[in-house]
TORSEZA-711837 format. One record per residue (C-alpha): residue number from 1; residue in one letter; y negated, z negated, x. Coordinates in pm, 1 decimal, decimal comma. Layout:
BEGIN
[NUM; 'A'; [Y; Z; X]],
...
This chain:
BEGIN
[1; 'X'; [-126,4; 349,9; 449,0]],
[2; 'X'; [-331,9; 356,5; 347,5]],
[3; 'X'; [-276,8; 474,9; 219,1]],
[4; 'X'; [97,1; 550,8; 190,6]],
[5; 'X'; [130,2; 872,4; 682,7]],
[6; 'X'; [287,5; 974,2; 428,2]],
[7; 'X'; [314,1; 1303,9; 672,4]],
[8; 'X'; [191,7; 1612,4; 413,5]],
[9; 'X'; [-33,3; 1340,4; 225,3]],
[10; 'X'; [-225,9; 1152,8; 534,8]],
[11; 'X'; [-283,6; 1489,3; 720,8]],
[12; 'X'; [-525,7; 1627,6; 512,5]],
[13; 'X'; [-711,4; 1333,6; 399,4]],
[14; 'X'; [-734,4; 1247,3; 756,2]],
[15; 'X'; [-875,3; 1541,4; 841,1]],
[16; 'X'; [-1147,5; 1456,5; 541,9]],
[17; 'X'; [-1240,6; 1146,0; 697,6]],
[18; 'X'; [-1109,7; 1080,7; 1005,7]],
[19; 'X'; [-892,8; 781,8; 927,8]],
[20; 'X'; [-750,6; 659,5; 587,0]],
[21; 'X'; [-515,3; 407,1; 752,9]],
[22; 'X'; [-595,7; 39,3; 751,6]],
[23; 'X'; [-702,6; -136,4; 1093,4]],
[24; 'X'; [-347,3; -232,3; 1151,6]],
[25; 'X'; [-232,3; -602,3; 1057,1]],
[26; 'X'; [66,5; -815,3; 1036,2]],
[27; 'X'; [275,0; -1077,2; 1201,7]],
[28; 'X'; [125,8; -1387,7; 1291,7]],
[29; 'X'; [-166,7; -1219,5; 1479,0]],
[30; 'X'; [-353,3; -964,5; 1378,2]],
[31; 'X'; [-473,3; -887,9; 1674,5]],
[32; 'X'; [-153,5; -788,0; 1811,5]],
[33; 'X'; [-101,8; -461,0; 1616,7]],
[34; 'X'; [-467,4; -365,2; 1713,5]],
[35; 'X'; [-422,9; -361,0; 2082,9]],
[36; 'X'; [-31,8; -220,8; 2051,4]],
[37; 'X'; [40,7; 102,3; 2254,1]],
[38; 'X'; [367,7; 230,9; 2123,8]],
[39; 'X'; [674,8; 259,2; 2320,3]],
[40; 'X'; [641,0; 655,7; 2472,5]],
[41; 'X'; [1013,6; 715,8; 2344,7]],
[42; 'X'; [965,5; 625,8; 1991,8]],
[43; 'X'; [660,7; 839,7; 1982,2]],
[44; 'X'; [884,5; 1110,8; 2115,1]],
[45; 'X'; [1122,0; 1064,9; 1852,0]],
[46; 'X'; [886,3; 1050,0; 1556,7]],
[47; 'X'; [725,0; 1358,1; 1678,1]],
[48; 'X'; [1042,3; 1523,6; 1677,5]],
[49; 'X'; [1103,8; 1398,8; 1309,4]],
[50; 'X'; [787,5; 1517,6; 1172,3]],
[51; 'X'; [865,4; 1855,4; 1340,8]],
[52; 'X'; [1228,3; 1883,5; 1209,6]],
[53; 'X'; [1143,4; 1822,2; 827,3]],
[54; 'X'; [769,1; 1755,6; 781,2]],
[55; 'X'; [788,8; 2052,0; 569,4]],
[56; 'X'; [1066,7; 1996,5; 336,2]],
[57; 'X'; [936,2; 1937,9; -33,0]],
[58; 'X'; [1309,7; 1806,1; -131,8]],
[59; 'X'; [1609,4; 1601,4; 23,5]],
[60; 'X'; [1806,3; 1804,1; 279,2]],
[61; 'X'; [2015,0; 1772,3; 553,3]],
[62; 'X'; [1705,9; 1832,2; 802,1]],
[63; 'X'; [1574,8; 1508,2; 569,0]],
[64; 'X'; [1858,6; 1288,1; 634,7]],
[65; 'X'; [1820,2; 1415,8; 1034,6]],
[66; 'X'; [1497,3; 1304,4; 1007,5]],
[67; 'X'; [1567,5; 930,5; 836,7]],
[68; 'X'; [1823,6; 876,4; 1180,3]],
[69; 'X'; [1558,3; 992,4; 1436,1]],
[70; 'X'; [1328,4; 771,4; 1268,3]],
[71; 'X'; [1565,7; 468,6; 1256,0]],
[72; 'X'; [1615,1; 522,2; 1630,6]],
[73; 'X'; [1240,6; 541,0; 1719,4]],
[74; 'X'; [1185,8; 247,7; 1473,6]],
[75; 'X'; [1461,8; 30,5; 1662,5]],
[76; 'X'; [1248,2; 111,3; 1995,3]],
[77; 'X'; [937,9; 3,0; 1892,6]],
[78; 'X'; [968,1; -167,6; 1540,3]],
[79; 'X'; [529,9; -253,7; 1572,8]],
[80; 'X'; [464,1; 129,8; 1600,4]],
[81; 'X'; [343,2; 198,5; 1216,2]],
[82; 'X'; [442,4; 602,7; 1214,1]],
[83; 'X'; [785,3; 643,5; 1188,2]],
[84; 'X'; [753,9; 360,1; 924,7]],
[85; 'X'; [556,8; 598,4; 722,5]],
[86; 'X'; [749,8; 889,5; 792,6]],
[87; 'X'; [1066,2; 744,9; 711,3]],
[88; 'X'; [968,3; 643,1; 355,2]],
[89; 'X'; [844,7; 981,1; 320,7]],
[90; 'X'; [1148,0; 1111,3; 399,8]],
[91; 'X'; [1388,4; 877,7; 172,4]],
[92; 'X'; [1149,1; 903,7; -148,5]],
[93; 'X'; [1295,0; 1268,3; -183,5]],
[94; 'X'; [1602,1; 1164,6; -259,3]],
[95; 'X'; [1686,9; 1114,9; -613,3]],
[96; 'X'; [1813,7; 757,9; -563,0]],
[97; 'X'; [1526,0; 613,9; -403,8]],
[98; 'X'; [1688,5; 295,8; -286,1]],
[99; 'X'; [1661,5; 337,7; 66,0]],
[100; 'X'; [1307,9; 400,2; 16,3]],
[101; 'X'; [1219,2; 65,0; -136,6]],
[102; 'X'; [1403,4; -66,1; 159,8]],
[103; 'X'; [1232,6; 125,8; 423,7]],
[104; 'X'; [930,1; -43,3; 201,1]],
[105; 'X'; [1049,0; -359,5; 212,3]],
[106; 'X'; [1117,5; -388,5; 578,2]],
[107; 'X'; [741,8; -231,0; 679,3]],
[108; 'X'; [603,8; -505,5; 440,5]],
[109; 'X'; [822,6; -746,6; 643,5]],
[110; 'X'; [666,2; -621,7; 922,2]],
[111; 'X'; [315,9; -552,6; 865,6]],
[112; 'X'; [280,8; -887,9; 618,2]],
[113; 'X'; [-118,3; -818,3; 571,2]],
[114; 'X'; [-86,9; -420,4; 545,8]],
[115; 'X'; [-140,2; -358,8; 155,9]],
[116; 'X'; [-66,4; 21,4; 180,3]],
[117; 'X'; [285,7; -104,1; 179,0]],
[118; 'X'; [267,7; -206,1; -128,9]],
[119; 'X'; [90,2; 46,5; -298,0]],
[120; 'X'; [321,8; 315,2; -110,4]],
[121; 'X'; [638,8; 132,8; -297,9]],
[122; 'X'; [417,8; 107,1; -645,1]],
[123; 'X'; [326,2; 482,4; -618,2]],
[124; 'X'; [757,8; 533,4; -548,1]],
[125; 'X'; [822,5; 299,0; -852,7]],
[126; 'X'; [577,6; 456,8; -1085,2]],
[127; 'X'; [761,3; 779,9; -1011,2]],
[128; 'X'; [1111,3; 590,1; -1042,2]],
[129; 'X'; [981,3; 492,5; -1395,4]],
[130; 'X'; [921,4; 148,3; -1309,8]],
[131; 'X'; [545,7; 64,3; -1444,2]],
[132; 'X'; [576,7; -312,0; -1468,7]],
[133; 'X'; [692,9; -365,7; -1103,4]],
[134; 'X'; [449,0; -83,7; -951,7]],
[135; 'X'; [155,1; -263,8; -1115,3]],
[136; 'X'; [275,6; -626,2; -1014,7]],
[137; 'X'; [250,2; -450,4; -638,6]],
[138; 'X'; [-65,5; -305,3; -690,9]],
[139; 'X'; [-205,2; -630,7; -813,5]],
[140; 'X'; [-38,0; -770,7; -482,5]],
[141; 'X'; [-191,7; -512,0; -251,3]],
[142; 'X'; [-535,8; -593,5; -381,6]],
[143; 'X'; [-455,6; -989,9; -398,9]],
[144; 'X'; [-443,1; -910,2; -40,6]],
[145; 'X'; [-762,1; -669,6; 0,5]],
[146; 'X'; [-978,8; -934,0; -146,1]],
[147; 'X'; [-827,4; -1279,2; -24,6]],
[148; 'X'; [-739,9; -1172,9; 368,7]],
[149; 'X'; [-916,3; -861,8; 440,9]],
[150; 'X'; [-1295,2; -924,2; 249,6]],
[151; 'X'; [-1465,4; -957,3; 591,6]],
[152; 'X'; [-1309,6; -654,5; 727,4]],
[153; 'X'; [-1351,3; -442,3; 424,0]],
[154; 'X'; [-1773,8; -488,0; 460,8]],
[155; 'X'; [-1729,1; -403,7; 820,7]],
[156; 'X'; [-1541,4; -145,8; 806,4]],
[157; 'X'; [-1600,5; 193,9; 583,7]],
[158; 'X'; [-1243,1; 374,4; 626,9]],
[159; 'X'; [-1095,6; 32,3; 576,7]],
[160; 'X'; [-1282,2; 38,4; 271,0]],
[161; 'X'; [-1204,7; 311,0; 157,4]],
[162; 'X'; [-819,5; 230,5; 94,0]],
[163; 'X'; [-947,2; -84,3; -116,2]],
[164; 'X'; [-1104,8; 194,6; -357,0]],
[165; 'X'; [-797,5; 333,5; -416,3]],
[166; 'X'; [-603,9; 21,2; -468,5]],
[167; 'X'; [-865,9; -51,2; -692,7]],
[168; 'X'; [-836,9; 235,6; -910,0]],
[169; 'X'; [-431,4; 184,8; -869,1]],
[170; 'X'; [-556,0; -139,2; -1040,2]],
[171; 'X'; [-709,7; 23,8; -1301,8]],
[172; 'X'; [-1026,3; -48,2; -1153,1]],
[173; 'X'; [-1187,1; 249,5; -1172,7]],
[174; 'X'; [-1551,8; 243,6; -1262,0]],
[175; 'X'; [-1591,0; -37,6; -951,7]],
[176; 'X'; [-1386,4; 199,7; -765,1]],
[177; 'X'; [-1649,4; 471,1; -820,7]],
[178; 'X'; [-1916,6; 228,1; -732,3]],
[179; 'X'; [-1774,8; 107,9; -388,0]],
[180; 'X'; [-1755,5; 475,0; -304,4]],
[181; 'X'; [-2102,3; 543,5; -374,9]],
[182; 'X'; [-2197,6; 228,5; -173,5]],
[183; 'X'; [-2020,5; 347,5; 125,7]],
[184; 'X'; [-2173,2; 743,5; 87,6]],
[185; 'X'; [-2514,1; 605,6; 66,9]],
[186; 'X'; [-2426,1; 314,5; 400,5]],
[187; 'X'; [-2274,2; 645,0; 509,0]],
[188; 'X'; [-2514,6; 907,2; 412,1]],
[189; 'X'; [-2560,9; 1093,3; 737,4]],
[190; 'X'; [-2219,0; 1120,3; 760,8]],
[191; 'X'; [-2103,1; 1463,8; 586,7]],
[192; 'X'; [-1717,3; 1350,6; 591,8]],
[193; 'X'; [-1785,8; 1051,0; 376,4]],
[194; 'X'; [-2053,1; 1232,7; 201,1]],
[195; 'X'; [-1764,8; 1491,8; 63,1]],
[196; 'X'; [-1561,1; 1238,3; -55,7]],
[197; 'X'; [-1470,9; 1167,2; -418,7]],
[198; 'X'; [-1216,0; 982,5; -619,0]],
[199; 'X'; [-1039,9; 1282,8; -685,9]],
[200; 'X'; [-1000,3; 1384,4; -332,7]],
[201; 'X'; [-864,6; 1065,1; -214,7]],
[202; 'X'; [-606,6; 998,8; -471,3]],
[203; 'X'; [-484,7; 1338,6; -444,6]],
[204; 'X'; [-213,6; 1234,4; -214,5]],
[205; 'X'; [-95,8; 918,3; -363,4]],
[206; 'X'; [-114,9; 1097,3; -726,4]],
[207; 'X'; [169,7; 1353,0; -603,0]],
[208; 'X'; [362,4; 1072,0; -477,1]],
[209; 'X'; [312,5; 893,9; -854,4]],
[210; 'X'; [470,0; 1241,8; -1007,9]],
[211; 'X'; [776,3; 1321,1; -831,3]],
């Protein structure tokens, strides 16, 4: 989140391997995200979001439209992950990207084992020219990757995949390469995975870095 669904940046990476996003965690249960079936109003809203300013490259007032659709659908059904997402998003394009690091720090409330949070908010401080903190949350996100989610990285490939960026958010980057190799060769008759490099998935989370 996964990276992070971010609307522009998910869609095509998702459409490179099916699913970049973590299997969904948080609260007290992790279960309880896995198994949740969000409220049919809130999907309704965020789908009207998306469609009302998914395409905007810069804050406008179809943006800030956006951000209160989003806060309604959110306020429905504060376990569906999307308009989370999407309303982070939507604040980063504005200049002053406080409410984004709030919109950050409520999903990490939220979702308290979803790293993607935290890399999401270290991608937005990296491009807020704050280094220091946006490494101390990439550390965190990957504190978390290998502490509470090692079993379910090895069982999982797309899982996995978001722990190779993290790790080359980390700096990481020759073991980044090698984790992606292991999962194209566990994943070798599978052409999605097979096309996938570093540079393809950290496209998405490197425009976030720049802006």
């Amino acid at each position: 989140m996964l990276l992070w669904n971010y609307i522009h940046i998910r869609k095509r990476i998702i459409t490179l391997i099916a699913l970049l996003i973590l299997v969904l965690q948080g609260c007290d249960s992790k279960e309880e995200f896995k198994k949740h079936i969000p409220n049919k109003d809130a999907v309704m809203l965020y789908k009207e979001a998306v469609k009302m300013a998914m395409l905007e490259n810069e804050y406008s007032e179809k943006v800030d439209s956006a951000i209160t659709i989003l806060e309604r659908a959110i306020s429905i059904d504060s376990l569906y992950i999307e308009p989370h997402f999407g309303i982070i998003r939507f604040a980063r394009l504005d200049k002053d990207k406080t409410r984004a690091f709030n919109y950050c720090h409520r999903a990490q409330r939220i979702y308290k084992n979803y790293p993607e949070f935290f890399m999401i908010e270290g991608m937005i401080r990296e491009s807020n020219n704050e280094g220091q903190k946006a490494k101390s949350l990439y550390r965190k996100a990957l504190h978390i990757y290998e502490n509470d989610l090692r079993d379910k990285i090895t069982e999982n490939p797309d899982l996995a995949l978001n722990y190779i960026v993290c790790l080359y958010l980390n700096n990481q980057k020759l073991e980044a390469k090698n984790k992606l190799e292991e999962i194209k060769t566990k994943n070798k008759t599978n052409n999605l995975y097979n096309k996938l490099t570093i540079e393809i998935l950290m496209e998405g989370y490197q425009e976030i870095r720049k802006r």
